[in-house]
PQR file with spaces between the fields and no chain letter, atoms N, CA, C, O and H, PARSE charges and radii, in Angstrom:
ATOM       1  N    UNK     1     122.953   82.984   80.369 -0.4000 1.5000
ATOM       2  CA   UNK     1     122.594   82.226   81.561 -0.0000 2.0000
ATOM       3  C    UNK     1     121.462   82.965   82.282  0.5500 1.7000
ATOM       4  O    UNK     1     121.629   84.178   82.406 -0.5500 1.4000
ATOM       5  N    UNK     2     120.388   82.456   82.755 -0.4000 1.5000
ATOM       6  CA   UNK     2     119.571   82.740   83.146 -0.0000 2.0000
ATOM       7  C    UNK     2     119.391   82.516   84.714  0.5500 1.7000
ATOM       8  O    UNK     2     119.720   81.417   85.161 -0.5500 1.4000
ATOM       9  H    UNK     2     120.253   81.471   82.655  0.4000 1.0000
ATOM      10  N    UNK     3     119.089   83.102   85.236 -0.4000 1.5000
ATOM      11  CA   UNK     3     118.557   83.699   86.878 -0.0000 2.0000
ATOM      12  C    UNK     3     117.598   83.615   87.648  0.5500 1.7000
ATOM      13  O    UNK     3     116.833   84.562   87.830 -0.5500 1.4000
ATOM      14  H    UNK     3     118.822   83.995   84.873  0.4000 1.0000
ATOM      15  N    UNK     4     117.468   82.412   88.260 -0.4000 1.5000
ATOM      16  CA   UNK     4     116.040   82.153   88.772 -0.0000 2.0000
ATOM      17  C    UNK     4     115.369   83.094   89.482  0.5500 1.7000
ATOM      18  O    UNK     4     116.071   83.665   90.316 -0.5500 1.4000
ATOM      19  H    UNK     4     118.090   81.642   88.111  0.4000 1.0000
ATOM      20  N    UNK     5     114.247   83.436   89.422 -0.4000 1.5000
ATOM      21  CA   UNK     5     113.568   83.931   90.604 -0.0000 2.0000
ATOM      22  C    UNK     5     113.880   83.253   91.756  0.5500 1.7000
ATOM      23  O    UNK     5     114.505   82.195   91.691 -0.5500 1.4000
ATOM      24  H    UNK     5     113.677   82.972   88.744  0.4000 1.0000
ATOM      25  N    UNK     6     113.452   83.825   93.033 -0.4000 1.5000
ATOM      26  CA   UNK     6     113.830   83.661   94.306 -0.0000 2.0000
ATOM      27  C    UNK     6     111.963   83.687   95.026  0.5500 1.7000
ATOM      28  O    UNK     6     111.055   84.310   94.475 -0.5500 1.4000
ATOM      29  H    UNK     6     112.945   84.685   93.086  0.4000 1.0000
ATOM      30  N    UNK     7     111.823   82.999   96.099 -0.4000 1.5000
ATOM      31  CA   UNK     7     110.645   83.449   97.027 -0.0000 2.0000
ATOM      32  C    UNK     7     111.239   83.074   98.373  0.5500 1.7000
ATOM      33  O    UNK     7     111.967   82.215   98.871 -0.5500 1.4000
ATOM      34  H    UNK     7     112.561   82.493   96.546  0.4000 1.0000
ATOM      35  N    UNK     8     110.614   84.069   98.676 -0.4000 1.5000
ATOM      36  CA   UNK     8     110.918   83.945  100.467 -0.0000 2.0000
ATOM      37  C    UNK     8     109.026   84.094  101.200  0.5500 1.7000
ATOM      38  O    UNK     8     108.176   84.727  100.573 -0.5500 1.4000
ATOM      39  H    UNK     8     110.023   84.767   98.271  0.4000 1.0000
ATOM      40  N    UNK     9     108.804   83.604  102.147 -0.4000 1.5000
ATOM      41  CA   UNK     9     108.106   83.623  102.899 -0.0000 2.0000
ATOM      42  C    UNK     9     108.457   83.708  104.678  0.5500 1.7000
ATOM      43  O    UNK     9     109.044   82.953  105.453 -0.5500 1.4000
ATOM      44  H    UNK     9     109.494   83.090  102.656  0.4000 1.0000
ATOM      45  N    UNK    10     107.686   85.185  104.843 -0.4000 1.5000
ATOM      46  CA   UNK    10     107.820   85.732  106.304 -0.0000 2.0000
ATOM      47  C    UNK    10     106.615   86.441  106.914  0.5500 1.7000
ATOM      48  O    UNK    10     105.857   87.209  106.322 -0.5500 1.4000
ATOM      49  H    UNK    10     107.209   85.799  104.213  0.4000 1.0000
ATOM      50  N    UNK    11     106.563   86.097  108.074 -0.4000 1.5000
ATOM      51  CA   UNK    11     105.727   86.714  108.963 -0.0000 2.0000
ATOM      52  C    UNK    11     106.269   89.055  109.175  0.5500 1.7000
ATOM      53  O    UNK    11     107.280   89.757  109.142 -0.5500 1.4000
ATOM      54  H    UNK    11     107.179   85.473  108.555  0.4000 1.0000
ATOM      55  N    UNK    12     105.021   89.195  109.333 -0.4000 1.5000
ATOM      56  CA   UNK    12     105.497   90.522  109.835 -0.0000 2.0000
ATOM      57  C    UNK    12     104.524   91.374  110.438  0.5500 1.7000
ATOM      58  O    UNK    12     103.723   91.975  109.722 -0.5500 1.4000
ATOM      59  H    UNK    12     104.200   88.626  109.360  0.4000 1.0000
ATOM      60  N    UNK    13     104.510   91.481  111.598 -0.4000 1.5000
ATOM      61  CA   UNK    13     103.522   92.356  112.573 -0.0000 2.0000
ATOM      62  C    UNK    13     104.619   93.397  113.012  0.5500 1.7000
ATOM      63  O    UNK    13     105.808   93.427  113.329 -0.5500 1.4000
ATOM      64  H    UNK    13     105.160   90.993  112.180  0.4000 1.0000
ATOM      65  N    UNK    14     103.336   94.389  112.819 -0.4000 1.5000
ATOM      66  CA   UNK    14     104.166   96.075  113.422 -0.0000 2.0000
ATOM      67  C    UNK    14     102.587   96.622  113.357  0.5500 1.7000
ATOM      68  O    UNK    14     101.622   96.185  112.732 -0.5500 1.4000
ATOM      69  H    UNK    14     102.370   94.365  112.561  0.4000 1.0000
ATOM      70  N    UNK    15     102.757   98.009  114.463 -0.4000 1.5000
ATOM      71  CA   UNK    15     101.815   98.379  114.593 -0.0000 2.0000
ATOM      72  C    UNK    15     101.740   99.676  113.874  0.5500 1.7000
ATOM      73  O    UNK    15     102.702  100.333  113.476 -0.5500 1.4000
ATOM      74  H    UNK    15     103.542   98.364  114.971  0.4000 1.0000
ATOM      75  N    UNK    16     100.315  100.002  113.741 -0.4000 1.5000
ATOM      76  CA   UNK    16     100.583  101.132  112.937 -0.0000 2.0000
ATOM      77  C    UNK    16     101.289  102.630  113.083  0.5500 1.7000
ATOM      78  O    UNK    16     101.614  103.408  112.187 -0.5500 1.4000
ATOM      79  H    UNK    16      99.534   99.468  114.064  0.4000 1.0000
ATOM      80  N    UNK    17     101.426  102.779  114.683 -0.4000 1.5000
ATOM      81  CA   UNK    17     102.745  103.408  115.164 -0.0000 2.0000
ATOM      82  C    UNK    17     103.900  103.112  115.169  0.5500 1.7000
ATOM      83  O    UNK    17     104.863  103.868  115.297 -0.5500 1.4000
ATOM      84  H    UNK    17     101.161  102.147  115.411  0.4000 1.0000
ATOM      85  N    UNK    18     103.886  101.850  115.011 -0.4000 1.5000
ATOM      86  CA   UNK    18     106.011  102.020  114.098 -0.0000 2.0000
ATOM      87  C    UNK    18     105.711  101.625  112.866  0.5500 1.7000
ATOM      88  O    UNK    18     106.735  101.276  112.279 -0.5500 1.4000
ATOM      89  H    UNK    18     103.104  101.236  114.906  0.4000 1.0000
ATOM      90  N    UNK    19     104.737  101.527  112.212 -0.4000 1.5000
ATOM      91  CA   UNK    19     105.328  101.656  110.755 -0.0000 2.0000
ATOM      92  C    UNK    19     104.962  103.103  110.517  0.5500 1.7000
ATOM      93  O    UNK    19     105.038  103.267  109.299 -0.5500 1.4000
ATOM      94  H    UNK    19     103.905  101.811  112.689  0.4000 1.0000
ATOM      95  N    UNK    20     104.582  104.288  111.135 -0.4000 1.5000
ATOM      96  CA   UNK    20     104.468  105.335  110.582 -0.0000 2.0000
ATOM      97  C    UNK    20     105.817  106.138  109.691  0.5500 1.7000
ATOM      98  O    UNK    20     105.772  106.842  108.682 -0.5500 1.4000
ATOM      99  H    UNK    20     104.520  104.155  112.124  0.4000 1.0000
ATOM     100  N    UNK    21     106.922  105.720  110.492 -0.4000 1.5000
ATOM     101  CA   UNK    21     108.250  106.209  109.971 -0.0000 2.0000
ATOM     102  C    UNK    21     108.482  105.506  108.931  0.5500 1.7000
ATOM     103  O    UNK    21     109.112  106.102  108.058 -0.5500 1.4000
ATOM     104  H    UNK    21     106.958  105.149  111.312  0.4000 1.0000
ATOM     105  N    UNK    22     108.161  104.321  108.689 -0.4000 1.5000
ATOM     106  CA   UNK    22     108.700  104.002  107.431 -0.0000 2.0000
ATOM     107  C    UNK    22     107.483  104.434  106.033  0.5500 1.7000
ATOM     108  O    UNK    22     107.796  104.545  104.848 -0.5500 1.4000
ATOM     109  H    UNK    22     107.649  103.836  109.399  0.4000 1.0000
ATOM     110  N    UNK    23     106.107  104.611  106.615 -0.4000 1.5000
ATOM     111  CA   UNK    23     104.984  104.893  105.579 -0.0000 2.0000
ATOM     112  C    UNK    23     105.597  106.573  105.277  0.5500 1.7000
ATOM     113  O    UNK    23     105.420  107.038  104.151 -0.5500 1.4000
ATOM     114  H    UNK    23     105.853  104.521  107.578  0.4000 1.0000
ATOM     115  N    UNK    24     106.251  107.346  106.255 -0.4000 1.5000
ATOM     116  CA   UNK    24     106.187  108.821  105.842 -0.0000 2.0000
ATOM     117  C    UNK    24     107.721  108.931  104.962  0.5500 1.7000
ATOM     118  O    UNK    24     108.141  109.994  104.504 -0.5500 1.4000
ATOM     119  H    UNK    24     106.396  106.968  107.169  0.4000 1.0000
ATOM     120  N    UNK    25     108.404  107.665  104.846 -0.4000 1.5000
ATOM     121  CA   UNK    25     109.582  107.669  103.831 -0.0000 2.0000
ATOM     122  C    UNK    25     111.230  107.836  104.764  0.5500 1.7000
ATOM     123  O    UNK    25     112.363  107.747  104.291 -0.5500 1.4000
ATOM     124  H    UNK    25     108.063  106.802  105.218  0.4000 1.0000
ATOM     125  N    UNK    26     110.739  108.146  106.455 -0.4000 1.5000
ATOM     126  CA   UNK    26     111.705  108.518  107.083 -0.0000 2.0000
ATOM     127  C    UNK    26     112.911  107.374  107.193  0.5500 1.7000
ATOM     128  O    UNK    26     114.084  107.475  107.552 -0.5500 1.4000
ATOM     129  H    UNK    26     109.819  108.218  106.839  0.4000 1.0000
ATOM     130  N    UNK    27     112.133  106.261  106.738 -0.4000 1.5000
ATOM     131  CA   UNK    27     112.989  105.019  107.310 -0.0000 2.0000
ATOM     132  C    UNK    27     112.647  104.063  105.760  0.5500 1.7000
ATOM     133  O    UNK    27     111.560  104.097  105.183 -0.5500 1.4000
ATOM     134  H    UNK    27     111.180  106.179  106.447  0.4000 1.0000
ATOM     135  N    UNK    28     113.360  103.582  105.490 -0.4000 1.5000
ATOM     136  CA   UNK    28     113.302  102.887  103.789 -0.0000 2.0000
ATOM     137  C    UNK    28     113.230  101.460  103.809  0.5500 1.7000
ATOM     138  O    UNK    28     112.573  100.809  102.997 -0.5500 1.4000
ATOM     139  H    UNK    28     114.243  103.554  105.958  0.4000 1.0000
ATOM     140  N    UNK    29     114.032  100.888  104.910 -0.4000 1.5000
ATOM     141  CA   UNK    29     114.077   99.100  104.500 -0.0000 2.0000
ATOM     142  C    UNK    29     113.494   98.804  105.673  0.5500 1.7000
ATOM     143  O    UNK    29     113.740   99.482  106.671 -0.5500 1.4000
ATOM     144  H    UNK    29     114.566  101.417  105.570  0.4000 1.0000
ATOM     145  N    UNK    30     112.608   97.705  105.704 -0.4000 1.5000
ATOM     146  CA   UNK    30     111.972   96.952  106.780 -0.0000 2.0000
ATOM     147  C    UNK    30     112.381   95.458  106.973  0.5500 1.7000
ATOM     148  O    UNK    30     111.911   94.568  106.264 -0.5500 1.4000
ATOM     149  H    UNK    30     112.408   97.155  104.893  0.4000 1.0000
ATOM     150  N    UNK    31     113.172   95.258  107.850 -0.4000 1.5000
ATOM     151  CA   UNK    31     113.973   94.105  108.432 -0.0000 2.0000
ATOM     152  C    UNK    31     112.571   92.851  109.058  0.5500 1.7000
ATOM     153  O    UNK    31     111.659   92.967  109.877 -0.5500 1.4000
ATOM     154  H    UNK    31     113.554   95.981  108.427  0.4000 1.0000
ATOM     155  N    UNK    32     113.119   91.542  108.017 -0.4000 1.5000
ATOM     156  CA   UNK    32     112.259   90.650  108.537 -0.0000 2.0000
ATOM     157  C    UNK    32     112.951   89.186  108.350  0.5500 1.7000
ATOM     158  O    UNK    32     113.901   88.909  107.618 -0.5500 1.4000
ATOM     159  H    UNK    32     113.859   91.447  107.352  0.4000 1.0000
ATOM     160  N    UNK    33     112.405   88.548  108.990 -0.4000 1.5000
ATOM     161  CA   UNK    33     113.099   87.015  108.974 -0.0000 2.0000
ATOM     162  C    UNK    33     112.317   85.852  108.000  0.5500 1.7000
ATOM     163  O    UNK    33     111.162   85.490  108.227 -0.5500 1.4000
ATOM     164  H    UNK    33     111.633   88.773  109.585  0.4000 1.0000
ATOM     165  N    UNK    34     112.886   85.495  107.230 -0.4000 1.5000
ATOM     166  CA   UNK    34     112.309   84.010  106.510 -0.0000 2.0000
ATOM     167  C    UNK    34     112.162   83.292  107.159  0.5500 1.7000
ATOM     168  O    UNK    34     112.719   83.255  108.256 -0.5500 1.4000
ATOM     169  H    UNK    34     113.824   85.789  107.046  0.4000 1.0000
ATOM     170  N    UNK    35     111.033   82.102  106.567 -0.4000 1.5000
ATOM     171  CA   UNK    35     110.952   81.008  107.097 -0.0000 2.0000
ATOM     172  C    UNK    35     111.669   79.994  107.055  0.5500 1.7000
ATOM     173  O    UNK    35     111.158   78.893  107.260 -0.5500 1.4000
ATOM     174  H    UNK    35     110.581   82.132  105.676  0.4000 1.0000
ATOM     175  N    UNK    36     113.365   80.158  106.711 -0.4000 1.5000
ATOM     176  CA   UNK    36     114.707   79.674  106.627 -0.0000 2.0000
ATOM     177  C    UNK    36     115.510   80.310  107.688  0.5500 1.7000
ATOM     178  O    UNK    36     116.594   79.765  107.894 -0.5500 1.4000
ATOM     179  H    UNK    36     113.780   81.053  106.545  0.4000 1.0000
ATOM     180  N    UNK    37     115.202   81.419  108.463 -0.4000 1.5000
ATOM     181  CA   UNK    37     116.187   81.987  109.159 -0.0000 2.0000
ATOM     182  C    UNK    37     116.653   83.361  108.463  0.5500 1.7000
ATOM     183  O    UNK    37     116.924   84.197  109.326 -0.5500 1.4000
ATOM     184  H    UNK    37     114.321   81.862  108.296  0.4000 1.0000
ATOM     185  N    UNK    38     116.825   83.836  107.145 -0.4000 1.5000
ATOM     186  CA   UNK    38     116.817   84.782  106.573 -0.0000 2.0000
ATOM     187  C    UNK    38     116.917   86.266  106.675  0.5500 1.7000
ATOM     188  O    UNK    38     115.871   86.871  106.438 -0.5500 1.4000
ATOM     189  H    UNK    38     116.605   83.157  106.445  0.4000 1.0000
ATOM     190  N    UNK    39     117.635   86.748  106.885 -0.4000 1.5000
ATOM     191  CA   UNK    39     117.468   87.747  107.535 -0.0000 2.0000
ATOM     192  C    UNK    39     117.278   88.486  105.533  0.5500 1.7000
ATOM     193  O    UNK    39     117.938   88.115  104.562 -0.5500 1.4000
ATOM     194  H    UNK    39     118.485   86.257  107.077  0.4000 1.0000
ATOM     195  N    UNK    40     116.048   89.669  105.572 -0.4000 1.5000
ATOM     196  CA   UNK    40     115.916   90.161  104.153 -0.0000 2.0000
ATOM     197  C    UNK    40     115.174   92.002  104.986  0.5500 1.7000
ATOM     198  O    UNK    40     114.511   92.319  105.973 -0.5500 1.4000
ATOM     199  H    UNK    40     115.512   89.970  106.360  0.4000 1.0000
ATOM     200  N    UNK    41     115.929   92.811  103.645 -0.4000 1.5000
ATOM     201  CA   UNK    41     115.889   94.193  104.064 -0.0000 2.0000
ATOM     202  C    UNK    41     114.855   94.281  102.893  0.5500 1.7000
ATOM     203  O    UNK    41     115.281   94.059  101.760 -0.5500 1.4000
ATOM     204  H    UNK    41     116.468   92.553  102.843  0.4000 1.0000
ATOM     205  N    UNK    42     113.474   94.599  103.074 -0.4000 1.5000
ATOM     206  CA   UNK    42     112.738   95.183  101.833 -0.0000 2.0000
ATOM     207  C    UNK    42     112.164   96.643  101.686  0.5500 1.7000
ATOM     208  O    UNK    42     111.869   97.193  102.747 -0.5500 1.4000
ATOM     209  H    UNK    42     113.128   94.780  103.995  0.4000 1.0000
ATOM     210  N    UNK    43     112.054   97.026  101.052 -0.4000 1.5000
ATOM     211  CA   UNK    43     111.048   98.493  100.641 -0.0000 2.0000
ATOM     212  C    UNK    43     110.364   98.400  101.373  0.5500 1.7000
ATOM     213  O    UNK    43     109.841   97.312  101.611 -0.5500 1.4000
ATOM     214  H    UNK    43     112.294   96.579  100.190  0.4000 1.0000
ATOM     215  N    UNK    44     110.065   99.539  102.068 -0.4000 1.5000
ATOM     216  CA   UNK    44     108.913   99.747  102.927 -0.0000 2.0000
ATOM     217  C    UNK    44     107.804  100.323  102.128  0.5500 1.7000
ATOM     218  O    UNK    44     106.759  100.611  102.713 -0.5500 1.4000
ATOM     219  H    UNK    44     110.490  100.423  101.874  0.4000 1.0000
ATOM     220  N    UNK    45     107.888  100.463  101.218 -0.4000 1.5000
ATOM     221  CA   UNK    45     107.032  101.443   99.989 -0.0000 2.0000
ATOM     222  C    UNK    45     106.154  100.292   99.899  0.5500 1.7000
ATOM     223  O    UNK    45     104.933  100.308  100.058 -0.5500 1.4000
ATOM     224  H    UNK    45     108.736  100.229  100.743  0.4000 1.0000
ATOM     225  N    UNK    46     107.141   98.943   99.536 -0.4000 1.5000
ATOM     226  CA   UNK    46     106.054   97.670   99.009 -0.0000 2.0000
ATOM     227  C    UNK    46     104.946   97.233  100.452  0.5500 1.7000
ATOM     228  O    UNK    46     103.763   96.991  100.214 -0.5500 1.4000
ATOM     229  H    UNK    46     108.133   98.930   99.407  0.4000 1.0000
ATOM     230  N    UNK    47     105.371   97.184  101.604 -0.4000 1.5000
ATOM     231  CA   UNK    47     104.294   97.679  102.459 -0.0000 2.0000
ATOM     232  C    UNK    47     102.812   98.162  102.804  0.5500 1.7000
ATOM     233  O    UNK    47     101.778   97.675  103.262 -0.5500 1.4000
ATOM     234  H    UNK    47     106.332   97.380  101.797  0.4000 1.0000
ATOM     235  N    UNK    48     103.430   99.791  102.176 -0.4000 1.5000
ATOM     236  CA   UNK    48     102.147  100.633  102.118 -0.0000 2.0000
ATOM     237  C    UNK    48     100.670  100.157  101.885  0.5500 1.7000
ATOM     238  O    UNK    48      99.811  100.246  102.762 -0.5500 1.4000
ATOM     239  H    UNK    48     104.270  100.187  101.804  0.4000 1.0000
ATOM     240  N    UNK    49     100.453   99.671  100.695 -0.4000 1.5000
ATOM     241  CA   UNK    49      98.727   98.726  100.556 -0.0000 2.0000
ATOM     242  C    UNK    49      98.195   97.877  101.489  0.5500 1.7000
ATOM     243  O    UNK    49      97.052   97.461  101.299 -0.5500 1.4000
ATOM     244  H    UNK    49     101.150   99.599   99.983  0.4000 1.0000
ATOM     245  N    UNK    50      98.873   97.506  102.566 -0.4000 1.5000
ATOM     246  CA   UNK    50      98.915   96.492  103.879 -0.0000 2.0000
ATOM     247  C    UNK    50      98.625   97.265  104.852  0.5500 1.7000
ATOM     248  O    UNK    50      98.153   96.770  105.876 -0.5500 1.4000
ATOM     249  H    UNK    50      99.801   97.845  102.720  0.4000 1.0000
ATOM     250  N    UNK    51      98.758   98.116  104.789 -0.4000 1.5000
ATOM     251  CA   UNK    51      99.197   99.010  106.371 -0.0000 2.0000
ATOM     252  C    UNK    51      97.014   99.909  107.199  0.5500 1.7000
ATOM     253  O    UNK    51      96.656  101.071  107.010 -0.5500 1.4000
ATOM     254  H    UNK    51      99.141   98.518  103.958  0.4000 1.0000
ATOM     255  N    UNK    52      96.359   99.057  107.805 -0.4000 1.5000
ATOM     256  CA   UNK    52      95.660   98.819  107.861 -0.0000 2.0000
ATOM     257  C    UNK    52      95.608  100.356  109.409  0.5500 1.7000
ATOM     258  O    UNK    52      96.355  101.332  109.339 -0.5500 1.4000
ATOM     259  H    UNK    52      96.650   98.112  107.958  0.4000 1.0000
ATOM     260  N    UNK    53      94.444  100.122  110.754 -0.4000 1.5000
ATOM     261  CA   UNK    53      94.662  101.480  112.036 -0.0000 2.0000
ATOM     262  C    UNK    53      95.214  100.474  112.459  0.5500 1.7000
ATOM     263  O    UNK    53      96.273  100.833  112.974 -0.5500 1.4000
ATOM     264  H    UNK    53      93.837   99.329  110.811  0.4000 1.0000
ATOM     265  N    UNK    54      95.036   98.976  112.557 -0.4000 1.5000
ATOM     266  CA   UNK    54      95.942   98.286  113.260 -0.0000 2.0000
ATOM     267  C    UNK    54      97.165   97.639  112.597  0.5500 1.7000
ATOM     268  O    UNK    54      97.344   96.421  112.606 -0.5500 1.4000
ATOM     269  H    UNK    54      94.175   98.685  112.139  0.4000 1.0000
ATOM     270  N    UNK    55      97.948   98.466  112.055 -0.4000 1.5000
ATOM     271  CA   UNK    55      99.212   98.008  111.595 -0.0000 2.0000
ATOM     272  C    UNK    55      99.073   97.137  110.587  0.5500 1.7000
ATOM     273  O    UNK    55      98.079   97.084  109.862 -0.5500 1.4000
ATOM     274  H    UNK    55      97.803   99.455  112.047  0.4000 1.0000
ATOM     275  N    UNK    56     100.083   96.406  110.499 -0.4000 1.5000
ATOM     276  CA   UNK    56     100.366   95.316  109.292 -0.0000 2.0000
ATOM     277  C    UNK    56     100.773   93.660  110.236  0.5500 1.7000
ATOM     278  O    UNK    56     101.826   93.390  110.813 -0.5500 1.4000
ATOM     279  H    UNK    56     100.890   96.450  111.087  0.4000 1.0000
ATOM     280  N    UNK    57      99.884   93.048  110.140 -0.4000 1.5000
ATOM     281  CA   UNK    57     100.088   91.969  110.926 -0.0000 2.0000
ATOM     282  C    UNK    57      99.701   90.736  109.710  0.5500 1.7000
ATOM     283  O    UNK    57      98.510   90.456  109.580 -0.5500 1.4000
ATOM     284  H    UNK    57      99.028   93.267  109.670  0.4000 1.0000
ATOM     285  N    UNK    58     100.670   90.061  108.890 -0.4000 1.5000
ATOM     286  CA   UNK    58     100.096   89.226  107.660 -0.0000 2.0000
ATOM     287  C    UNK    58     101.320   88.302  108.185  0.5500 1.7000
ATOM     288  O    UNK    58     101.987   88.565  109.186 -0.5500 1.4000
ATOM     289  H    UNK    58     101.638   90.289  108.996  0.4000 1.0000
ATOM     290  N    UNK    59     101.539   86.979  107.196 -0.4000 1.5000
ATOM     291  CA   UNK    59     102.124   86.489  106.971 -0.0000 2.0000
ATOM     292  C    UNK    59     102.571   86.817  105.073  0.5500 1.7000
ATOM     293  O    UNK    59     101.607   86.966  104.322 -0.5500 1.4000
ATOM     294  H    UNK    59     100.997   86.765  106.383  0.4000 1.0000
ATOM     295  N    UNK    60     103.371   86.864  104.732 -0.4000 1.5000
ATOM     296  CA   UNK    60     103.498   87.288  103.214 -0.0000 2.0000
ATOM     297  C    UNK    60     104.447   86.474  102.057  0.5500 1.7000
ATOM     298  O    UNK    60     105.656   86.322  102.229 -0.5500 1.4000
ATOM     299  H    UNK    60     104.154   86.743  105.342  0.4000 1.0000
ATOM     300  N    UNK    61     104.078   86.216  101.440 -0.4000 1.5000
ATOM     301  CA   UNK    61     105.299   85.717  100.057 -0.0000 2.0000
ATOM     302  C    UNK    61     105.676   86.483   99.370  0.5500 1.7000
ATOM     303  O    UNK    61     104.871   87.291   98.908 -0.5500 1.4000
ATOM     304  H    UNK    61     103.095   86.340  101.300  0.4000 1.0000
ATOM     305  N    UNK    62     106.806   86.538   99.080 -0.4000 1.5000
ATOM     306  CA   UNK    62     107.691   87.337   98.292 -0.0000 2.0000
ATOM     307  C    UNK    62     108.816   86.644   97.104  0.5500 1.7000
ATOM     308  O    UNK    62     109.721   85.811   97.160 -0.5500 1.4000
ATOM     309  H    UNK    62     107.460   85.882   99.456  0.4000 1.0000
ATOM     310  N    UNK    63     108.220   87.468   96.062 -0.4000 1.5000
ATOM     311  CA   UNK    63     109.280   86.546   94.903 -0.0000 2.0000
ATOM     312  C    UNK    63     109.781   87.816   94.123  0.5500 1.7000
ATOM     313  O    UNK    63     109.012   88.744   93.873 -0.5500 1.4000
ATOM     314  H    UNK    63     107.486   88.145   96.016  0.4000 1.0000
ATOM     315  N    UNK    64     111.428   87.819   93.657 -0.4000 1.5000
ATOM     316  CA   UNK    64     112.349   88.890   93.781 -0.0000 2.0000
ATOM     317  C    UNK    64     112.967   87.922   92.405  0.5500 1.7000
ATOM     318  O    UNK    64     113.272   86.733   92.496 -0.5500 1.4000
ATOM     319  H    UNK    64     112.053   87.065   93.860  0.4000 1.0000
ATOM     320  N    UNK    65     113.040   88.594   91.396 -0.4000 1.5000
ATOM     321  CA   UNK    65     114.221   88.243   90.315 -0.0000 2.0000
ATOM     322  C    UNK    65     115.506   88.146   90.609  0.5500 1.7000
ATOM     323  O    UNK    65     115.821   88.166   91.799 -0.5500 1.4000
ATOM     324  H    UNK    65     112.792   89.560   91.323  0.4000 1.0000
ATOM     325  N    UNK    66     116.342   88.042   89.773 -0.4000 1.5000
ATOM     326  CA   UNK    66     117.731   87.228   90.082 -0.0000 2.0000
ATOM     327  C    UNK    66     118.703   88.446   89.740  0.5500 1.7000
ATOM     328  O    UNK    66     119.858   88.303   89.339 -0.5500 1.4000
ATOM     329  H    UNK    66     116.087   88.025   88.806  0.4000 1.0000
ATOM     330  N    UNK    67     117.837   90.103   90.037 -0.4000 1.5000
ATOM     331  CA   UNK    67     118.661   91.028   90.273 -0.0000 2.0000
ATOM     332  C    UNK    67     118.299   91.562   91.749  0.5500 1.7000
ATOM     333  O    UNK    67     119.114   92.367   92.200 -0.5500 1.4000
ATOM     334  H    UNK    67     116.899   90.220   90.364  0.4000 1.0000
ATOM     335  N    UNK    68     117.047   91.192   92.688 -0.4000 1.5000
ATOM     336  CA   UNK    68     116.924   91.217   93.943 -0.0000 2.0000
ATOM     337  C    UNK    68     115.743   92.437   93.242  0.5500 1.7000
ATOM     338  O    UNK    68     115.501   93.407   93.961 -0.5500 1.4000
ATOM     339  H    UNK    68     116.385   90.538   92.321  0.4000 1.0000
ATOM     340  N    UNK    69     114.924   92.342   91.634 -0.4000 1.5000
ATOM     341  CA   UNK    69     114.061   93.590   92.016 -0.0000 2.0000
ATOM     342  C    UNK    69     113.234   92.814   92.399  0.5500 1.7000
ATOM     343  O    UNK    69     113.497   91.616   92.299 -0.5500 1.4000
ATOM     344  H    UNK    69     115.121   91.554   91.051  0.4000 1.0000
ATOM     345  N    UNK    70     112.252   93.137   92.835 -0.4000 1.5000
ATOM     346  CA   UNK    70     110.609   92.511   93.556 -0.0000 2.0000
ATOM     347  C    UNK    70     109.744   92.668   92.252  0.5500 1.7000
ATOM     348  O    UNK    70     109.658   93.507   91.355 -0.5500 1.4000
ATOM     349  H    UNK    70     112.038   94.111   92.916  0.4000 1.0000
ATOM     350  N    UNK    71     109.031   91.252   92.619 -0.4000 1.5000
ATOM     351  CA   UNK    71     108.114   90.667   91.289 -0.0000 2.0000
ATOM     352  C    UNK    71     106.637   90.879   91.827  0.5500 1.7000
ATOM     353  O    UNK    71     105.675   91.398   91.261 -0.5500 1.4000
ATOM     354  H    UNK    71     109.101   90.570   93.348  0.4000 1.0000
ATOM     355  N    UNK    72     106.738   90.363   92.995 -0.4000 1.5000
ATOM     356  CA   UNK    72     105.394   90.324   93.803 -0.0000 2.0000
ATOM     357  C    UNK    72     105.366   90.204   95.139  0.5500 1.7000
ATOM     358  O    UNK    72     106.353   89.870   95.794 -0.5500 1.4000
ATOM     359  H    UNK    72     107.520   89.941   93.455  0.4000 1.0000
ATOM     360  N    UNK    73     104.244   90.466   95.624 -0.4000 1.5000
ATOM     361  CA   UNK    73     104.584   90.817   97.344 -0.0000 2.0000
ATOM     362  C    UNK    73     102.712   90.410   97.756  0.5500 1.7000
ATOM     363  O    UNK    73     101.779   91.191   97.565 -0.5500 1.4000
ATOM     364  H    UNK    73     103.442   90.737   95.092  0.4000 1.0000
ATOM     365  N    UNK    74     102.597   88.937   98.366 -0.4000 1.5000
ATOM     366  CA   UNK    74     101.484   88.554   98.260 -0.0000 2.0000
ATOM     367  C    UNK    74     101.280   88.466   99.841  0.5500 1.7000
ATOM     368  O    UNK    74     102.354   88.289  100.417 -0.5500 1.4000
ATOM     369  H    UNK    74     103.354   88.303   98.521  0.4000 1.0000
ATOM     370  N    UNK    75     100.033   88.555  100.798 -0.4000 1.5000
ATOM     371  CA   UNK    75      99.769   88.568  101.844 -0.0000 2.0000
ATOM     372  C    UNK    75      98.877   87.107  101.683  0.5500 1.7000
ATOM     373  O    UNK    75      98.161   86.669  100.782 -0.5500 1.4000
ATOM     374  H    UNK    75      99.161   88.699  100.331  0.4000 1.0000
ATOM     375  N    UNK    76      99.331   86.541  103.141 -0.4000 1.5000
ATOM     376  CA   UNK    76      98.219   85.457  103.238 -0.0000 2.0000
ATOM     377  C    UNK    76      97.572   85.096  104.409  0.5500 1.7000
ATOM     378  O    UNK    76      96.702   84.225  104.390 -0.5500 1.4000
ATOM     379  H    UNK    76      99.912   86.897  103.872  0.4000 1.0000
């Protein structure tokens, strides 16, 4: 039996002073809401390439296999 992929789509602004704790590894999951209501804990690692002097302010898609690993992590 096979396992669909999953996508979620969420907004996420933080500035680049609070994401410093999670870019230096101090803090691991970054709490955000779907555009369902969703509450989803992701890697802050997957982050990092985003993280701009003014923070991370994107809207993003996210599609996660049907073990919850992450496939892709797209900004739009």
């Amino acid at each position: 039996m096979s396992v669909q992929n999953r996508q979620f789509q969420f907004p996420l602004n933080i500035s680049y002073q609070e994401f410093l704790p999670y870019y230096r590894g101090e803090v691991n999951k970054v709490e955000v809401v779907d555009s369902k209501g969703q509450t989803l804990w992701v890697n802050a690692k997957h982050f990092r390439p985003f993280l701009t002097s003014n923070g991370i302010r994107a809207y993003f898609c996210m599609t996660i296999d049907g073990q919850g690993n992450l496939i892709s992590l797209k900004k739009y």
